[in-house]
Steps between C-alpha positions, in 0.01 A plus 500: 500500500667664805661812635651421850710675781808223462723719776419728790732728683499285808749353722472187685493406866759211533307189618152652475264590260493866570637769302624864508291688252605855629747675255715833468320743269801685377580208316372270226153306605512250257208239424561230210236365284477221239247451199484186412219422203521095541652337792710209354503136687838365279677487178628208354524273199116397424487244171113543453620863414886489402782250534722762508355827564442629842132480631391737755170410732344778618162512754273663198186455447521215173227618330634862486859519459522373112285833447745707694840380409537329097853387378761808379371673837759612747476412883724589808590172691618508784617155633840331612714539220184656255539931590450670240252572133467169303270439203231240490476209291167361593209529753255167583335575848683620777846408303706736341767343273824749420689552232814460658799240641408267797684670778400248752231432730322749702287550821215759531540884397271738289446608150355813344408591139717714286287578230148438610463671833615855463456852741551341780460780760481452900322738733655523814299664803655641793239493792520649792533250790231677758260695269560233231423794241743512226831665518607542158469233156811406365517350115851337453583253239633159510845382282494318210461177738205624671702592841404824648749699799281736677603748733239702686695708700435806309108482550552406872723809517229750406311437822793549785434799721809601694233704707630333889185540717643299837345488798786554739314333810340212318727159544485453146367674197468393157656738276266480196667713261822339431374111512194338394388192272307381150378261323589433148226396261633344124280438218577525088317515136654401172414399201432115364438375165280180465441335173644864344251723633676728809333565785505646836570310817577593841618353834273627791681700785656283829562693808758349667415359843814636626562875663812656442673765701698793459722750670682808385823402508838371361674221529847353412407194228641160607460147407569550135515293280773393224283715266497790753155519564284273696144682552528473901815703616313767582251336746525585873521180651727531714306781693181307440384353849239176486365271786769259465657359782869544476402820259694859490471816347678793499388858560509719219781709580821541351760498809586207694428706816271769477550842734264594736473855584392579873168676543400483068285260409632187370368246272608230285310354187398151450283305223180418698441151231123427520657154556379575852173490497405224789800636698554826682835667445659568836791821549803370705706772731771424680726812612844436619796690616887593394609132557211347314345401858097537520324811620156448667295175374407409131208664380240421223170613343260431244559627207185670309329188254333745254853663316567140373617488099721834527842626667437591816678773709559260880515763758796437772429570840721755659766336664539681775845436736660299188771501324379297194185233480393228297193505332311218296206326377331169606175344522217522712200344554244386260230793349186421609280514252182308604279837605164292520381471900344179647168400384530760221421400111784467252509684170340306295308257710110562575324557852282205606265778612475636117175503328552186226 
C-alpha cells in the first residue's frame, strides 16, 4: 500500500529540468496526494478466471490478497475506462475478477478496498526548512477515491513576521520574516481486515527530499485550467531567477519603473533562489541621463552569499549626477569552496604520521 505526493506546486523551467518551487502565501499552497492500496498492471478478459467478466491484475502479494479482499467486497478501480466502486466476483492470486460488463482493455492504474481497509487517516508534517523542527501537523482526509488536496498555506502563515530589520548599508539583506521554506513530511494509519479479524496498519512517514519556499505575498492566479484551478497559478516563477543561460527574473515590485527618491535610501527586492550555490550573484549599475545616454562607467559588486533562500532587499547605489539608471543582476564567478591549504589533510582522510 501507498500514500504519495502525485502533484507539487512547482513550475517548470522550459528546456531544463529545473523548477520554480517559490509560491505566493496569500494564496492557496496546494499539495496533491494519492492512496492507492494495490497498484494494478491491466484489466482485461482472463478465461482461467472469466470469459466474460473483467479481470483486474494487481502487484499483491498472492498469498495475501484472497485474505484481504473475498467476493461481494467493494473496491475503487481506477483504470482507463474502470473509475469508480465495483463489486468483486472472485479473487485467485494477484487477480481480482469483477462483477461487472467488459468495458475494454486497460493499462496500469490503482485499486483500493472499500470494505476491508477502513480509517484511513494521513498525517501531514510541516517542517521547517532550516531548523527542520516541526511547524505545525495537519490531519486532512482523502475523497471517497483516496485523492487528498492539501493546502498548507495556513500553517506557513502562522510563522511570517512583518518585523523589517534591513541593513540599509549592506548590498543585500535577506529579509527573514516575510519569506522562508519547509519541508513537508506525509505518512497515514488505517484500518485492515485480514481473514475477518481488523487490525491496525500504518505507512511510515517520508520527508520529501524537496524544500519549498514561501513569501508573504499575493499574486494574480493564471494558467487555469478548464476546471478553474490548476494547483500552480500561484507560484512565482516568473520572478524566480536560476543559473540558466538565457534565464530572467523580475524584481518583485509592482511598477514597471520604480521611483527613486534623491538622498532616501533605495532598494528593490529580489528572490535570492539557493539555485546559486556554486555561483556568486553579481549587482549591475549603470546610471544614465535625461536622453537615456550613460553616466560614469557600469558598476558591479558581490552580492552577500549567506541571505540565499529568502527575499532580499538589493541596495542601489546612489546615483549621483543621473537622471535615471539601470540596475540588474548577473553572474559572477564561481564560490570557492575548497578551504583546505596545500599539504593539509582532508576531512575524512587519516595523517600518514597517525599512530595506527
Amino acid at each position: 500500500m501507498s500514500f504519495l505526493i502525485t502533484r507539487r506546486p512547482e513550475k517548470p523551467f522550459t528546456l531544463s529540468s529545473k523548477v520554480s518551487r517559490w509560491t505566493a502565501l496569500g494564496n492557496p499552497y496546494i499539495f496533491e496526494f494519492t492512496r492507492a492500496d494495490y497498484e494494478v498492471n491491466n484489466t482485461l478478459i482472463r478465461p482461467a478466471y472469466s470469459t466474460t467478466l473483467p479481470t483486474v491484475w494487481t502487484n499483491a502479494n498472492p498469498l495475501l490478497l484472497p485474505l484481504v479482499v473475498q467476493a461481494g467486497d467493494r473496491i475503487y478501480l481506477k483504470v482507463g475506462l474502470y473509475d469508480g466502486v465495483f463489486t468483486v466476483y472472485s479473487v485467485s492470486g494477484q487477480y481480482i475478477t469483477l462483477d461487472t460488463e467488459h468495458l475494454g482493455n486497460s493499462g496500469s492504474g490503482r485499486l483500493n478496498l472499500v470494505d476491508n481497509l477502513t480509517n484511513f487517516r494521513p498525517v501531514i508534517n510541516i517542517y521547517h526548512g532550516v531548523s527542520n523542527d516541526v511547524i505545525d501537523t495537519l490531519y486532512p482526509k482523502t475523497d471517497s477515491t483516496g485523492f487528498l488536496m492539501c493546502d498548507v498555506s495556513g500553517v506557513i502563515r502562522s510563522t511570517v513576521d512583518t518585523y523589517l530589520n534591513a541593513n540599509i548599508t549592506d548590498i543585500n539583506r535577506a529579509n527573514k520574516g516575510i519569506s522562508g521554506s519547509f519541508k513537508i513530511g506525509y505518512s497515514a494509519t488505517y484500518q485492515v481486515k485480514v481473514n475477518g479479524v481488523t487490525t491496525n496498519g500504518e505507512i511510515e512517514e517520508v520527508v520529501d527530499s524537496y524544500s519549498y519556499s514561501w513569501l508573504s505575498a499575493s499574486k494574480q492566479i493564471d494558467g487555469l485550467t478548464a476546471d478553474g484551478m490548476d494547483g500552480i497559478g500561484q507560484n512565482l516563477k516568473d520572478y524566480v531567477p536560476k543559473n540558466l543561460s538565457g534565464s530572467n527574473a523580475k524584481f518583485l515590485t509592482m511598477f514597471e519603473t520604480p521611483t527613486y527618491f534623491a538622498g532616501y535610501p533605495f532598494s528593490l527586492s529580489f528572490l535570492y533562489d539557493e539555485d546559486f550555490s556554486d555561483v556568486y550573484l553579481e549587482r549591475h549599475q549603470q546610471n544614465l541621463n535625461i536622453n537615456g545616454g550613460n553616466v560614469g562607467s557600469e558598476t558591479d559588486d558581490v552580492l552577500m552569499i549567506n541571505q540565499k533562500g529568502y527575499v532580499n532587499n538589493l541596495l542601489v547605489d546612489n546615483p549621483t549626477g543621473a537622471d535615471s539608471f539601470d540596475v540588474w543582476l548577473e553572474t559572477g564567478d564561481v564560490v570557492d569552496g575548497d578551504y583546505v591549504l596545500d599539504g593539509g589533510i582532508e576531512i575524512g582522510a587519516g595523517s600518514k604520521y597517525a599512530i595506527p
